[in-house]
C-alpha positions in Angstrom: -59.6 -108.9 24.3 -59.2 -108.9 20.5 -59.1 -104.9 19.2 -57.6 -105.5 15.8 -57.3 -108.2 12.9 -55.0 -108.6 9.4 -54.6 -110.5 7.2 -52.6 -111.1 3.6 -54.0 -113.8 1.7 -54.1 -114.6 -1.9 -57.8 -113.4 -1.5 -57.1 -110.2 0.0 -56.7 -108.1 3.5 -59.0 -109.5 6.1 -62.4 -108.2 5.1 -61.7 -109.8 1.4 -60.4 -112.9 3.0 -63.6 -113.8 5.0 -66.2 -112.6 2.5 -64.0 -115.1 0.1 -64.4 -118.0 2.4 -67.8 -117.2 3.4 -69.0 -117.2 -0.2 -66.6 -120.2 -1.4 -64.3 -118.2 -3.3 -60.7 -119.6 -4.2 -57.7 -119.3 -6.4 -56.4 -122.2 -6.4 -53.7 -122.3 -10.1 -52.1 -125.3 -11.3 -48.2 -124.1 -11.2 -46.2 -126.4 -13.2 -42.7 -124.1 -13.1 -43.4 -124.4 -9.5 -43.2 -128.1 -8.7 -44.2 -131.4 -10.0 -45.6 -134.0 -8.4 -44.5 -137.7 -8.4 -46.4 -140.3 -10.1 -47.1 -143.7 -9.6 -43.8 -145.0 -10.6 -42.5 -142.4 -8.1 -40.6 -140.1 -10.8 -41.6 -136.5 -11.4 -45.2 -136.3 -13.1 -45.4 -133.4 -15.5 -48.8 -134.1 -16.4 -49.9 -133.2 -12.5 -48.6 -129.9 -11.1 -49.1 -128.9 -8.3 -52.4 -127.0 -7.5 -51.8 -124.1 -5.1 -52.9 -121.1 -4.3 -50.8 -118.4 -4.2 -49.9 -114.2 -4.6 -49.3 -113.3 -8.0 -46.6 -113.0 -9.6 -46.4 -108.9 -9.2 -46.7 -109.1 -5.5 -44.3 -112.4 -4.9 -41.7 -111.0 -6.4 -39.2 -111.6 -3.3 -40.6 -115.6 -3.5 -39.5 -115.7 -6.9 -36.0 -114.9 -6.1 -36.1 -117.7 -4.0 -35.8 -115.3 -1.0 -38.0 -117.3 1.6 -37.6 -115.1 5.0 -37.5 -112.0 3.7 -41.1 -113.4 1.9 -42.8 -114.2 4.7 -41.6 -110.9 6.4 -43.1 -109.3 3.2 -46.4 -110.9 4.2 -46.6 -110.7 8.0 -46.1 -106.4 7.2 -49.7 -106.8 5.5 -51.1 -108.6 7.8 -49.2 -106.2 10.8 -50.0 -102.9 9.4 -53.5 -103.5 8.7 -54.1 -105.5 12.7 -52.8 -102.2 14.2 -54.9 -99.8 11.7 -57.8 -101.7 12.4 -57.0 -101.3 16.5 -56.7 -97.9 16.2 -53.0 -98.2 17.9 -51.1 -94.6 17.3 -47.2 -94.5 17.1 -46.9 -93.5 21.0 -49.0 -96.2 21.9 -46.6 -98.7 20.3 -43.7 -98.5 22.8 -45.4 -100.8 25.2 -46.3 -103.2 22.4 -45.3 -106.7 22.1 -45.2 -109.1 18.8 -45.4 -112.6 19.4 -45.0 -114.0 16.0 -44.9 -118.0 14.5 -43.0 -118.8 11.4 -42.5 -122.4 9.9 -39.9 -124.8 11.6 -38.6 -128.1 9.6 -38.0 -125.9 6.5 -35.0 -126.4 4.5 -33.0 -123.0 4.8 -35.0 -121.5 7.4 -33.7 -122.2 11.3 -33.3 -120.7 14.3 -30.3 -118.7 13.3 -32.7 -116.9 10.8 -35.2 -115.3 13.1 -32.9 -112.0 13.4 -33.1 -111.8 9.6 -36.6 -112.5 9.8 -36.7 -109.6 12.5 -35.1 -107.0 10.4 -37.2 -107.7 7.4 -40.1 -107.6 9.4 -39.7 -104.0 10.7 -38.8 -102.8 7.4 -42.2 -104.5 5.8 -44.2 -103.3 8.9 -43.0 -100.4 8.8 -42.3 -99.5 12.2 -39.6 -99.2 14.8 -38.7 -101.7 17.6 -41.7 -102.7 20.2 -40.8 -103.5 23.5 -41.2 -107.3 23.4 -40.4 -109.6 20.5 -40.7 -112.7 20.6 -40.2 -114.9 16.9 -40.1 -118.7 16.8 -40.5 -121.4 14.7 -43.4 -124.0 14.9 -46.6 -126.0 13.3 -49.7 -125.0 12.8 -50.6 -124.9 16.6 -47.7 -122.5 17.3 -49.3 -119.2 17.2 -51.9 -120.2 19.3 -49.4 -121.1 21.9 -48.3 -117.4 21.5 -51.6 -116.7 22.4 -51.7 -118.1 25.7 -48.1 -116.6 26.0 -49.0 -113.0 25.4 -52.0 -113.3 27.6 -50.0 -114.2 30.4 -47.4 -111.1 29.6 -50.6 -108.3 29.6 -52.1 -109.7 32.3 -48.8 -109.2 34.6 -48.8 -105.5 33.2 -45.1 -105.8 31.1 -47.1 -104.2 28.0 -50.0 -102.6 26.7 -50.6 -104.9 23.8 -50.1 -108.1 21.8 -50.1 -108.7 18.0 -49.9 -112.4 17.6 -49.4 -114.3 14.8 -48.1 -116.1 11.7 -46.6 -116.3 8.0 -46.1 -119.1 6.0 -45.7 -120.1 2.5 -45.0 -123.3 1.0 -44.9 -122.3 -2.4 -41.1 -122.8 -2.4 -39.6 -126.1 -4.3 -37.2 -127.3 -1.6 -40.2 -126.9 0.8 -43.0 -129.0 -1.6 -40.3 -131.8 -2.4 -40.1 -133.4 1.3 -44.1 -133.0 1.5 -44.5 -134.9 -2.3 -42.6 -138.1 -1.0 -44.0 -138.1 2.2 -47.6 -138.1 -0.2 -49.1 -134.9 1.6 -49.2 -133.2 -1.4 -52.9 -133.2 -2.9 -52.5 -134.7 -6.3 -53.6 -138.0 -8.6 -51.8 -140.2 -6.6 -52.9 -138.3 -3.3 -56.4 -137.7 -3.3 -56.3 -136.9 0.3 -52.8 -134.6 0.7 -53.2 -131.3 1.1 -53.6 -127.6 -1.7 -50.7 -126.0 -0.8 -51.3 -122.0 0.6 -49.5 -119.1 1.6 -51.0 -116.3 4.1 -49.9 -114.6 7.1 -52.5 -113.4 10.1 -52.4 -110.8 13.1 -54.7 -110.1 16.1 -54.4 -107.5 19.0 -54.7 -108.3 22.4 -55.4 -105.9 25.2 -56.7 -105.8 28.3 -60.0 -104.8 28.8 -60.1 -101.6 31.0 -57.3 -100.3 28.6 -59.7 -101.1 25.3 -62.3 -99.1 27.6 -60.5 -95.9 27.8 -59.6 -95.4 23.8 -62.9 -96.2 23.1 -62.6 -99.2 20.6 -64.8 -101.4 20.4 -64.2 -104.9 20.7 -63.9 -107.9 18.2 -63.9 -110.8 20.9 -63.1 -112.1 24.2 -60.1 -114.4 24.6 -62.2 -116.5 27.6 -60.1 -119.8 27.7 -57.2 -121.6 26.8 -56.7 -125.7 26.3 -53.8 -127.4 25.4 -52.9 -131.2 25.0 -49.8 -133.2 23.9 -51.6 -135.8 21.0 -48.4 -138.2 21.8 -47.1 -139.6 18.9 -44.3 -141.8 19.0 -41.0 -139.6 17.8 -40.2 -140.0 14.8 -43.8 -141.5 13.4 -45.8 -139.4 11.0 -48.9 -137.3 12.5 -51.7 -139.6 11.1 -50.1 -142.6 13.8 -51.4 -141.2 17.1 -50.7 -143.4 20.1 -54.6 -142.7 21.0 -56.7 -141.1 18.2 -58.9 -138.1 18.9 -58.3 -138.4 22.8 -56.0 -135.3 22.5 -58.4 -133.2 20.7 -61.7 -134.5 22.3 -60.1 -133.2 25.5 -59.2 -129.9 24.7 -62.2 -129.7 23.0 -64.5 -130.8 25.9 -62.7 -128.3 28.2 -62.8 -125.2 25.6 -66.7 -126.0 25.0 -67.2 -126.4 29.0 -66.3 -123.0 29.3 -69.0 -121.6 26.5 -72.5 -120.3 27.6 -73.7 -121.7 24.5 -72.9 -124.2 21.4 -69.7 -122.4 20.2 -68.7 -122.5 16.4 -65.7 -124.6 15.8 -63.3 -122.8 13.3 -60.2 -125.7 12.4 -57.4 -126.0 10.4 -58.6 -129.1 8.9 -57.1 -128.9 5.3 -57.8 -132.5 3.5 -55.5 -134.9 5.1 -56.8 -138.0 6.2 -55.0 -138.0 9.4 -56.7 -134.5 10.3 -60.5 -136.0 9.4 -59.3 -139.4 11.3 -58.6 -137.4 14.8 -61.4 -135.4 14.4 -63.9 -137.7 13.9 -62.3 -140.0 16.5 -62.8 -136.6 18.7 -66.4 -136.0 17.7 -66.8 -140.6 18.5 -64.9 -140.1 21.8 -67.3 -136.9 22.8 -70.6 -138.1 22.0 -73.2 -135.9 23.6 -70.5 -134.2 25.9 -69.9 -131.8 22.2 -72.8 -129.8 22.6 -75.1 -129.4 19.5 -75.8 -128.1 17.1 -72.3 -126.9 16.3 -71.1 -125.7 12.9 -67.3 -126.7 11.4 -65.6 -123.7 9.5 -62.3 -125.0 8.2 -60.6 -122.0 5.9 -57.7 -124.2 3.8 -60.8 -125.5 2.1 -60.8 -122.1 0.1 -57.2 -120.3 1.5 -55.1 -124.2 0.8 -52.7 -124.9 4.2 -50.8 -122.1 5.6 -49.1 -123.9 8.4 -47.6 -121.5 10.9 -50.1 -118.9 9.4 -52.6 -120.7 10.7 -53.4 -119.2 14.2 -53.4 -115.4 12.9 -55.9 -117.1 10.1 -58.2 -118.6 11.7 -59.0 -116.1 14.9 -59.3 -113.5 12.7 -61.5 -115.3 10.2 -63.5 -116.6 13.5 -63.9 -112.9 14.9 -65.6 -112.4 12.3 -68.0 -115.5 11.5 -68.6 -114.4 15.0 -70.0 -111.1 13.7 -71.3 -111.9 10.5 -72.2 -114.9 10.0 -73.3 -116.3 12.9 -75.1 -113.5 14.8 -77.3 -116.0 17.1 -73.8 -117.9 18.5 -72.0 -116.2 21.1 -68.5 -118.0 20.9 -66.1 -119.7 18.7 -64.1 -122.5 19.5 -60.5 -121.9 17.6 -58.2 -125.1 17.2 -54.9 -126.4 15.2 -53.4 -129.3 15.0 -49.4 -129.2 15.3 -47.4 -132.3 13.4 -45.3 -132.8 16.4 -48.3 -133.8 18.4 -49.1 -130.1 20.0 -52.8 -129.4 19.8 -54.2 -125.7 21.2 -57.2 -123.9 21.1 -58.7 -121.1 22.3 -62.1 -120.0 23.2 -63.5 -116.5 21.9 -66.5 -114.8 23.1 -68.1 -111.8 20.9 -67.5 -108.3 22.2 
């Protein structure tokens, strides 16, 4: 069961965030000392910056000194402290805690070897001591809801009390933008379907239920499924070139909504790329009347931009509480992302 949420955005913690989205609020900046975009004659445009949205300046100060894992350390403690605040978990409760935590692979300057950095400055942002399981690694969008599935398995053979799963990301970094600009990913005049590039990071609690029970929280949501499908793309091919478009997605999908009482909400990390729209509505075409209706699309990076590995911890705890306030007559929320590699997860939540 979900007991806690966080989240650092450029709109705020995780009650901010949602009322944000809900209400269409976003800060989306044209940053011209951050990165150019190319034009048509593909040389740097100076006339079209890039459109992102971001922390400002006071609060970024470690991505301004070009310090990228020690930033999105910075972010995840946000995000951390206020998930276990919001579960009610005390210090002595923490030594049976595990953190299964997603940060962006394919990053210039940011690998493997970096996840014990990424460690260190994560306890000194979260301000806490060493749990009993830690688990970092790097992946796409789909990768914290992976973790998901992983930490589940983990409480439910009894090696910990609870999860916190999750994600940061940022691409507000030059070396990080330049690769997406060439590729034309980038949201710009050239690219009227790329993507506004975001930063965030996002945490959720997962405990059992007989152990939420007995300290008397109350519940934001049932984890009742799991799906996972492989979208197969040839290697090396962009995402947008499926093998089979939407069959990936409509099956996951199809299983996850099987499992619901009711129409579920869908909550997605569609963000404005074509190939995102293309699978989806190749999903919806492949589905027909086996999507039950009426369902309602929330997809966040329409306000918060993309925040890539963030984009687990983002979305369930944005959908938590759609689930709660927005949607009082549905009773579950269908949760998926969309990995570049080809991985596509989602979860089902139930309220309560």
């Amino acid at each position: 069961m979900v007991s806690g949420i966080g989240l650092a955005t450029p709109l705020g913690n995780a009650a901010q965030s949602f009322a944000a989205v809900r209400g269409g609020i976003c800060v989306f900046v044209k940053r011209p000392e951050l990165f150019a975009c190319l034009g048509r004659d593909g040389k740097p445009d100076r006339d079209d910056p890039i459109a992102a949205s971001g922390f400002p300046e006071e609060e970024a100060a470690l991505r301004l000194r070009n310090r990228p894992a020690e930033w999105l350390a910075r972010m995840a403690g946000w995000a951390l402290r206020e998930a276990i605040d919001n579960a009610g978990l005390r210090a002595e409760d923490r030594a049976r805690v595990g953190l299964f935590f997603a940060v962006p692979s394919g990053r210039a300057g940011l690998a493997d070897e970096q996840r014990a950095a990424i460690s260190r400055h994560l306890r000194d942002h979260a301000e806490r001591g060493p749990l009993a399981l830690e688990r970092i690694v790097l992946g796409g969008h789909a990768a914290g809801l992976a973790l998901c599935e992983e930490a589940s398995a983990v409480l439910r053979r009894g090696e910990i009390d609870a999860a916190i799963v999750g994600g940061a990301d940022s691409y507000l970094f030059h070396d990080w933008l330049e690769p997406l600009d060439r590729e034309k990913r980038l949201k710009c005049a050239r690219v009227p379907d790329g993507f506004r590039p975001g930063e965030a990071a996002g945490a959720f609690v997962l405990e059992r239920n007989g152990r939420i029970a007995k300290r008397g929280v109350r519940p934001w949501a049932t984890v009742r499924a799991a799906a996972a499908r492989s979208a197969g793309a040839a290697p090396g091919r962009k995402p947008e070139r499926e093998l089979m478009p939407g069959a990936a997605l409509a099956g996951l999908l199809e299983e996850l909504a099987a499992a619901a009482a009711a129409p579920p909400i869908l909550v997605a990390d569609l963000n404005g790329e074509r190939w995102r729209m293309k699978e989806w509505g190749y999903a919806k075409a492949r589905l027909g009347q086996r999507m039950p209706e009426p369902h309602a699309l929330e997809h966040p990076a329409l306000r918060l931009g993309d925040v890539g590995a963030a984009s687990a911890g983002v979305l369930v705890s944005l959908a938590v509480q759609f689930l709660a306030k927005k949607y009082p007559d549905r009773g579950s929320a269908v949760v998926w992302a969309a990995s570049d590699d080809g991985d596509r997860r989602g979860v089902l939540l139930e309220r309560g």
